[in-house]
C-alpha positions in Angstrom: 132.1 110.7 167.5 131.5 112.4 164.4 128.5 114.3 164.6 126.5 112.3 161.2 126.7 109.0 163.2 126.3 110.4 166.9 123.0 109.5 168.0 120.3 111.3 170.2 118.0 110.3 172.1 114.2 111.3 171.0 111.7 112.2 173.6 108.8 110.1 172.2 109.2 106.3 172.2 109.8 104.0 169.9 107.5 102.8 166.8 107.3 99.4 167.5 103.9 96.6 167.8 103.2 97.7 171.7 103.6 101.2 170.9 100.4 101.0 168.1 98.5 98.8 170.9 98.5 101.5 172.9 97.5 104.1 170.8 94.6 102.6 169.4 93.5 101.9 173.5 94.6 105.0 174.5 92.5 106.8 171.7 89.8 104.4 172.5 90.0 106.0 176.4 90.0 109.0 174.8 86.5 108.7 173.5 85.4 107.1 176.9 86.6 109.0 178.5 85.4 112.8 176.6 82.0 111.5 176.6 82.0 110.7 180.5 83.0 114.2 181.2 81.0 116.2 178.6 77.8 114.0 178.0 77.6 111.4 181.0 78.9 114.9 184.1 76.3 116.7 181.7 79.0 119.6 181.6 78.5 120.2 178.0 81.1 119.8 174.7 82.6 123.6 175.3 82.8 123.2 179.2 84.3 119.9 178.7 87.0 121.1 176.0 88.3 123.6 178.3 89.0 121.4 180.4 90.9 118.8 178.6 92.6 122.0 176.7 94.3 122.8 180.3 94.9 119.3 181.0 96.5 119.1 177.6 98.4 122.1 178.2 99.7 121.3 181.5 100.4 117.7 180.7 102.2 119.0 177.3 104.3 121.4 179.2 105.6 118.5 182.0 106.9 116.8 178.6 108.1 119.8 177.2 110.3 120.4 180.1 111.5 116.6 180.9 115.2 115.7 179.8 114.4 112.5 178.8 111.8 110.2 177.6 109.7 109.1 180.6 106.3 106.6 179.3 103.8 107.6 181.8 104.3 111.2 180.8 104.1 110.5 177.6 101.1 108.7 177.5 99.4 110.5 179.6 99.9 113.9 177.0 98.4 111.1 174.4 95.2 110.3 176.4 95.0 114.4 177.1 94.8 114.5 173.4 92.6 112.0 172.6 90.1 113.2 175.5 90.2 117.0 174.4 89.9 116.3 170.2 86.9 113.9 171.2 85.1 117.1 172.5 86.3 119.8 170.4 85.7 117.1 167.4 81.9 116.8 168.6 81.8 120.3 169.9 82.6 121.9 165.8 80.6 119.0 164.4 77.2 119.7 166.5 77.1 123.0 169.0 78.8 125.2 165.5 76.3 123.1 163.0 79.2 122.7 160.6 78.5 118.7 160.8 80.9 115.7 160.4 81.9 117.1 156.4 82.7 120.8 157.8 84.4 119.9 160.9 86.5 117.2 159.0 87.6 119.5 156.4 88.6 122.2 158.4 91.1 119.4 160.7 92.6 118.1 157.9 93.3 121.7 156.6 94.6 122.5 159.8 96.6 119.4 160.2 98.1 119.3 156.8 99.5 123.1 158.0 100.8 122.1 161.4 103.0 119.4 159.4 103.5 121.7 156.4 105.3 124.2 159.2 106.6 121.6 160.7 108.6 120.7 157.8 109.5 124.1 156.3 111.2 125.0 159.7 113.2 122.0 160.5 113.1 120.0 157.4 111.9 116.7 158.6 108.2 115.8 160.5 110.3 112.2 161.3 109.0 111.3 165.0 112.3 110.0 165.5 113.7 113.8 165.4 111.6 115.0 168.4 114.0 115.7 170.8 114.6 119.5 171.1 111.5 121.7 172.5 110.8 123.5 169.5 110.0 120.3 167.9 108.3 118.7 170.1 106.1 121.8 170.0 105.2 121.2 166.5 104.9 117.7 167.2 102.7 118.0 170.3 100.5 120.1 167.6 100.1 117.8 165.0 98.8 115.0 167.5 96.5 116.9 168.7 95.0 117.9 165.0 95.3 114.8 164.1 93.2 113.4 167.0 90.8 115.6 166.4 90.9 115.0 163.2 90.4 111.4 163.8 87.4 111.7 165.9 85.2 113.9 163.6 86.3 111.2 160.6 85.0 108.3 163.1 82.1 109.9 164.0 81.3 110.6 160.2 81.6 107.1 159.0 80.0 105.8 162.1 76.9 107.9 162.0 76.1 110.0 159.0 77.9 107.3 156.3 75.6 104.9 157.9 78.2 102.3 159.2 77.6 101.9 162.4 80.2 101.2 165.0 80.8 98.4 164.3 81.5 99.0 160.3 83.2 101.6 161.4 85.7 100.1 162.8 86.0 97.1 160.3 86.8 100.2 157.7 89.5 101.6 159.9 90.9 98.4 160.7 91.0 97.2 157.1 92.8 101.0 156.2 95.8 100.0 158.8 96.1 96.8 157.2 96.9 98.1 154.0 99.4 100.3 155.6 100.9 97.5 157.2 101.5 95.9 153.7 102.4 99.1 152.0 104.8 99.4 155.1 106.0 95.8 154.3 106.3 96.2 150.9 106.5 99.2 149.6 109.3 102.6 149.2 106.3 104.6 150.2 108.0 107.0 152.9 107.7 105.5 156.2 107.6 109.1 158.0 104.0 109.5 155.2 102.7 106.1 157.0 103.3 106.9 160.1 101.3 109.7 160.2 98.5 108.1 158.1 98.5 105.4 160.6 98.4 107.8 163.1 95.2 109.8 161.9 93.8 106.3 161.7 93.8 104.9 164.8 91.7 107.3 166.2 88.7 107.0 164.8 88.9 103.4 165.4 89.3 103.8 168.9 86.5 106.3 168.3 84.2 103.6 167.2 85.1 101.1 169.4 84.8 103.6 172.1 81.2 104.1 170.7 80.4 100.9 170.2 81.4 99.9 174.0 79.0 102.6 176.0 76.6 103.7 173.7 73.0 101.6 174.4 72.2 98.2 173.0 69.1 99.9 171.1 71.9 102.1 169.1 74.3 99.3 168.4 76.1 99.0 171.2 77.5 97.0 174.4 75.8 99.7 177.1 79.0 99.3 178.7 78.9 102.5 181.4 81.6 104.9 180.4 83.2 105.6 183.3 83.4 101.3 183.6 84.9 101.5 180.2 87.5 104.1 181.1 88.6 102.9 183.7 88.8 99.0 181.9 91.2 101.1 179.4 93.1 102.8 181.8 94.2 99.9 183.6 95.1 98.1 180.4 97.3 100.9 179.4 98.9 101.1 182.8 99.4 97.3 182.6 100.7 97.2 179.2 103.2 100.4 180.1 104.3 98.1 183.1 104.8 94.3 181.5 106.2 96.2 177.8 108.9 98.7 179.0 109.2 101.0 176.1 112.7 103.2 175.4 113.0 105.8 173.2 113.7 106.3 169.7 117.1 107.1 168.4 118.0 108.6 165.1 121.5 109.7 164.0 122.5 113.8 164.7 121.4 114.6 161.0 117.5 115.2 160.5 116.4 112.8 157.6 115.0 113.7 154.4 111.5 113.7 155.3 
């Protein structure tokens, strides 16, 4: 088969409705789940980073090395993400003093980098092209900037724009509505809406992670977070289960972008 119509299988699944459904509850877990560990075990934001950083980097490597696309593992190297940018997020936003502007700014600049690299060295950030290990090493580095990235931005809107939780989420939620239309109904490159819609789901689940366990007196359901985490956990795992997922395809040329 000629070698611009030949396809190859990614490693990451594919885009579809259940794929965003669990994102936004797997970032959700993340939040949960980060706060258990570094504010609920009392071990600290720096304590608890280093440990999500070597769950990260061990879960990263499993996928790394896999020959296929296998949807535990991959999710699991999601929630890894989600749980170590939740504490590095709060751990460069209050134990460095930088606050939600600072450590915001620096993610995105970090982020926008990763992708920049990303894109000089193989000429595409498509998710669809992930299926070598060099890039899935870049993309394994943009998610995780970009769910740090995500937290700092929820925690920003949520506490120091004044928004609450609960606004905060409405905002995000109205943001991925408008890239559902743009999506819909617009040339804007689908690879650049990916990735926005990417950043944004995170601090939604963010939010809604706040909202669930922080105390009624603060705005929210007082729902323990270990409860919550483990509500979100099974939901994933059922959702993995009922919704088999397969991964994406994409011909043996690397789109434009």
């Amino acid at each position: 088969m000629n070698q611009s119509i030949k396809e190859i299988a990614s490693k990451v699944p594919e885009v579809t409705v259940i794929f965003w459904i669990i994102k936004i509850v797997a970032t959700t877990l993340g939040e949960t789940g980060g706060d258990a560990v570094s504010m609920t075990m009392n071990l600290g934001y720096a304590l608890a980073s280093v440990i999500f950083i070597g769950i990260f980097l061990i879960t990263v490597f499993a996928q790394i090395m896999a020959k296929s696309f296998h949807p535990f593992l991959y999710w699991v190297v999601i929630v890894a993400t989600t749980t170590a940018g939740t504490t590095m997020a709060d751990f460069s936003d209050r134990s460095l003093g930088i606050g939600y502007p600072g450590g915001t700014s620096i993610l995105f600049v970090l982020l926008m980098l990763s992708l920049g690299i990303w894109y000089w060295s193989e000429g595409s950030i498509a998710v669809e092209t992930v299926a070598s290990p060099r890039v899935e090493m870049f993309y394994w580095t943009a998610i995780m900037f970009s769910q740090t990235l995500g937290t700092a931005l929820g925690d920003w809107m949520a506490d120091t724009a004044g928004l609450g939780y609960d606004g905060g989420a409405l905002l995000f939620s109205v943001g991925l509505v408008l890239l559902i239309i743009l999506y819909r109904y617009t040339k804007i490159s689908h690879v650049l809406l990916f990735w926005s819609a990417f950043i944004l789901t995170r601090p939604l689940g963010a939010t809604v992670g706040d909202f669930l366990d922080k105390p009624i007196d603060h705005g929210g359901l007082a729902v323990g977070r270990f409860t919550a985490s483990a509500i979100l956990a099974s939901f994933m795992v059922a959702c993995i289960l009922l919704f088999p997922q397969k991964a994406g395809r994409h011909p043996g040329e690397s789109p434009a972008l």
